[in-house]
N, C-alpha and C positions, 0 to 999 in steps of 0.2 A: 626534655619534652619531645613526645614523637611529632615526627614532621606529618601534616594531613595528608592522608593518599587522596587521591583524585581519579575518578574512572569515568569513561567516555564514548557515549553513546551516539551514532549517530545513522539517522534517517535520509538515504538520499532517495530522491523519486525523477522521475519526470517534468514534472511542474516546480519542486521546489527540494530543499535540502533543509533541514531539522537535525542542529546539536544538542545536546544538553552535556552539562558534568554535573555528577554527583559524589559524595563522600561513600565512605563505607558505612554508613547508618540509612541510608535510603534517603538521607537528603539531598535535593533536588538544590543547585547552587547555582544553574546561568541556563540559559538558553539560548542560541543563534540562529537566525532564519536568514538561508541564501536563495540564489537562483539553481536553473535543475543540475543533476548531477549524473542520467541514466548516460552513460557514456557512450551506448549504440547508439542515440538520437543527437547529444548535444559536443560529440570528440570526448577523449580522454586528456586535453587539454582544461578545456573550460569546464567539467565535469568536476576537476581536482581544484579549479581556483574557486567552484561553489563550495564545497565541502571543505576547502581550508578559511574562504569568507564563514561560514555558519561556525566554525569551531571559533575563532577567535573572539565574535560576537559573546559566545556561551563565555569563555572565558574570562573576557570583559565585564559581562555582566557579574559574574560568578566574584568578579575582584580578586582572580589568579593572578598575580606577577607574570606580567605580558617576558614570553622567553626574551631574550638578547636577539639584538637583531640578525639577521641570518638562521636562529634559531626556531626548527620548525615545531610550531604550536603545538601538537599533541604530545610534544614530548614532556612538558608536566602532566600528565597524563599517566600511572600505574599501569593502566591497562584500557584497550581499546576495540571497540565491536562496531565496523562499519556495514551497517545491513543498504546495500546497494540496488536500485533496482539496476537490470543490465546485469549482473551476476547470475549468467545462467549457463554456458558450455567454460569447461576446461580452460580457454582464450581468453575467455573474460576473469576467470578468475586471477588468470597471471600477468595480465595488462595493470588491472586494479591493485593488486598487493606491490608489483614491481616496481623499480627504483622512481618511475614516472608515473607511479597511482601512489596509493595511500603510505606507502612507505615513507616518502618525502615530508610527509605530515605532521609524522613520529618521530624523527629524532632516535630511531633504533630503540623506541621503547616496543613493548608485545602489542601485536593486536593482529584482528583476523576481520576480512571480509566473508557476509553470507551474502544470500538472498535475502530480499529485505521482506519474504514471507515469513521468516525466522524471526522476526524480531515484531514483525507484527504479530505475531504467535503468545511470543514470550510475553509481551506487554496485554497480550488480550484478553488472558485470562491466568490467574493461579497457580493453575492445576500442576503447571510446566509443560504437560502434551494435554492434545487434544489437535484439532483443525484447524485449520484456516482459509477462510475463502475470502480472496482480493474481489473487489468490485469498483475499481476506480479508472483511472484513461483506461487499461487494459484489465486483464484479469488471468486469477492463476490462483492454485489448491495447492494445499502442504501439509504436513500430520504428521504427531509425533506419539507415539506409542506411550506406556508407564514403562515399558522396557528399556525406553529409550532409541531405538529405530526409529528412524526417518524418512520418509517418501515424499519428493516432491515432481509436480507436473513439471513442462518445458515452459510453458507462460507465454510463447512464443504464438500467441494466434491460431486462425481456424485451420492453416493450412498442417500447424505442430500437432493437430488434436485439441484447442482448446477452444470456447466460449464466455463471453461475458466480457464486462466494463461497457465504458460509455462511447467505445471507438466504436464497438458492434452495435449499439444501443442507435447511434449518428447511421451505420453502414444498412441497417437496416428500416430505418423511417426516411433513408432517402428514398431506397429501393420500392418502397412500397407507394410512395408519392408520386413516386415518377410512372408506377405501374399504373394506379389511380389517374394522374393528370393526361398519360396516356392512353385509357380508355382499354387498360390489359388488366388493368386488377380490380378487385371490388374498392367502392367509396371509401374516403377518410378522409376527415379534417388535416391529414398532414400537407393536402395540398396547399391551403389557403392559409395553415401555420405555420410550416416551415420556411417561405420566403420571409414572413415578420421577422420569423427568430432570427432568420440573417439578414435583415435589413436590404431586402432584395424585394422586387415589384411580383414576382413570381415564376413556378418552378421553369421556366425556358430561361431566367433571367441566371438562375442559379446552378443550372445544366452548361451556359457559356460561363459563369464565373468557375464550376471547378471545371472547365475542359482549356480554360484557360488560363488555371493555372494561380487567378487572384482567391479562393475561396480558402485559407488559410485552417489549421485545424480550433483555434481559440475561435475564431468563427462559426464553427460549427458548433462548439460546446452547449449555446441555448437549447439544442434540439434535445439534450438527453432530458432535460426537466419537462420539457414540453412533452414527448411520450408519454412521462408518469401523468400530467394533467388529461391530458387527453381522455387515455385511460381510465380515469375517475371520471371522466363525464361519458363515458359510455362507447367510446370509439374500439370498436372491435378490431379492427388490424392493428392500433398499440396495445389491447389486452395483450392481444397474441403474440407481440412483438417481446413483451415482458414475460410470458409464461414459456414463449420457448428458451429464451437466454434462462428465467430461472429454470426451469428443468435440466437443459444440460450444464449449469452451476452447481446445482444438488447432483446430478447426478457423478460429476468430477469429484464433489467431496465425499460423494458416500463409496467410489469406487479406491480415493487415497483411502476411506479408511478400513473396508474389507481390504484391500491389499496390505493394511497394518495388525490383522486380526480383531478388527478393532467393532467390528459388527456387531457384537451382542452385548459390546461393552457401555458404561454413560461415559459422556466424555462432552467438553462443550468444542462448539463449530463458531470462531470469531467470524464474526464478520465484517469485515475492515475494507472502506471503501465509500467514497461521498453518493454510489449510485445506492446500494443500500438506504440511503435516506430518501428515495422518490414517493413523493406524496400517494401513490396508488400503491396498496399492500401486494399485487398479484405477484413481484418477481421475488417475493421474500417467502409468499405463502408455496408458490408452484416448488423454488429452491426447495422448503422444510421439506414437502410433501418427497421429491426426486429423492430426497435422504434421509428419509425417515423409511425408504424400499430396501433401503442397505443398511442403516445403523437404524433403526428403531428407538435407542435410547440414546442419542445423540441431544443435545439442546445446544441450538442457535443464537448465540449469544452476543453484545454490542461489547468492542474492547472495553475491557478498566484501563488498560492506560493509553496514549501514543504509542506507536513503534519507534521513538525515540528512546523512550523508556524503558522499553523493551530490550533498545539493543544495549544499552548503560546497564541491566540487571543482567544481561549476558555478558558483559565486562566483568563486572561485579563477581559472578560464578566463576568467570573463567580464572581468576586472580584470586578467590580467596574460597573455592568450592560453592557447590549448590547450597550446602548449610547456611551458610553465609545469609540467604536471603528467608527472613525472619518476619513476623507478623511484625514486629519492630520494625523492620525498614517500609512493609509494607503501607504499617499507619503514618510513617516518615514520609513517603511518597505523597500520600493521599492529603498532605498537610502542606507541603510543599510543591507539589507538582506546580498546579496552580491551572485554569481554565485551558488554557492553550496546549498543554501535556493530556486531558481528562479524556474519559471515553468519547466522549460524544465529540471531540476535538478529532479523535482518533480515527471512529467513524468516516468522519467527512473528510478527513486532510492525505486518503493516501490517494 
């Protein structure tokens, strides 16, 4: 009787790190949820003990024969695809594969670190190429051609070339509060909502908590849903706060995908990311609009699966070719994933 292979997908971000293992039918067999893993924020120390935590959970659940002790976890494991955020110059990539990143994990079985826009790709849609625009703490574009070519932004902020997520989403409703509270910019309710959202009396109060240092970034967090409200009840400076971030989002991914030939082409645009889900439609509609200037025939689409999923079906290819992944694993996936792996999981969780 052949022994099951086992292939290994895993999601690390910022906030949290996402394993799954699956078989080679597209079934979905464990899942692990750890702490963050982006290794420029959290060290390449505790980065590797999140992502070795979320693999053995997957395992566990899965009801794989825990390895022998000293034995590192991915090594039942065929094959293995860690899409990383923090995976982005040359350094990073060989910190992360290196004897003290994911190698340690594997037991000398194969596996390959991406950017974890690739895998949010691959699980977003079908197709195999097509786009991707990240919309969550931070933000970043990626596309993949039918040819197969690749272009990815640096993801690295305003200062790299980029826009978007809930960092600029925070960077720019304080800036405009304080313009407001200051009597330098036009009105907006984010003066008198913004201290709620932080549990602060108001913006003087909140002006000495971050200048000194207590105003933490999970504290800020409530400010990105509060834009999108705002904005639904009519507050012009977060309209604007959303339509300039979407425009230069659309316009980031309609620029990856003329530089993929990809302009006159259809192709779908994931969009994977918890700010994508804010109750006001303006940064999803201004986004189509920015990229519908450059791809016309592009459609904007919510992932199908996790980018967990994603990176486990790039496991999957990379060990047994792209054929490999069949409407049979597809409806394998869809039966087994289960709520927490699903689009709309996918959506919100990077």
């Amino acid at each position: 009787m052949e022994k099951m292979a086992y292939f290994l997908g895993v999601d690390g971000g910022a906030t949290k790190t996402l394993a799954v293992v699956g078989d080679a039918t597209g079934r979905i067999l464990g899942t692990g949820r750890a702490g963050p893993s982006n290794h420029q924020i959290v060290g390449l120390d505790v980065a590797m003990f999140s992502v070795g935590a979320a693999i053995r959970k997957a395992l566990a659940e899965a009801g794989v024969a825990a390895p022998a002790p000293g034995l590192a976890p991915g090594a039942v494991a065929e094959r293995a695809v860690f899409g990383l955020a923090g995976a982005d110059f040359p350094v990073d990539f060989e910190r992360l594969s290196g004897a003290e990143g994911c190698a340690q994990l594997m037991g000398g079985q194969p596996f390959r670190v991406v950017n974890d826009c690739w895998i949010a790709l691959r699980g977003g849609t079908k197709r195999g190429y097509g786009v991707v625009a990240i919309n969550g703490t931070g933000a970043n574009t990626a596309g993949r051609n039918s040819r197969g070519e690749q272009k990815i932004l640096r993801g690295m902020g305003y200062e790299f070339g980029n826009r978007g997520g809930g960092a600029d989403v925070i960077k720019e409703a304080l800036h405009w509060a304080f313009r407001a509270e200051e009597g330098t910019g036009p009105a907006t309710s984010l003066v008198d909502e913004v201290p709620k959202a932080v549990g602060l009396a108001s913006m003087a109060a909140v002006a000495e908590a971050m200048y000194g240092g207590q105003a933490s970034p999970a504290m800020a967090m409530p400010i990105v849903p509060l834009v999108f409200r705002l904005a639904n009840a009519g507050d012009r400076v977060c309209q604007d706060i959303l339509v300039r971030l979407g425009d230069a989002m659309g316009a980031a991914a309609g620029g990856v995908a003329r530089g993929l030939g990809m302009g006159d082409e259809e192709f779908d645009v994931v969009l994977a990311g918890s700010v994508w889900l804010g109750e006001s439609p303006l940064m999803r509609d201004q986004f189509t609009l920015a990229l519908h200037r450059e791809a016309p025939r592009a459609h904007p689409v919510m992932p199908l699966f996790s980018p967990a999923v994603g990176a486990y079906l790039m496991a999957l290819e990379d060990a047994r070719g792209e054929a490999a992944v069949t409407e049979e694993v597809y409806a394998n996936l869809a039966a087994t994933a289960g709520e927490a792996l699903s689009g709309a999981a996918a959506a919100a969780d990077v």
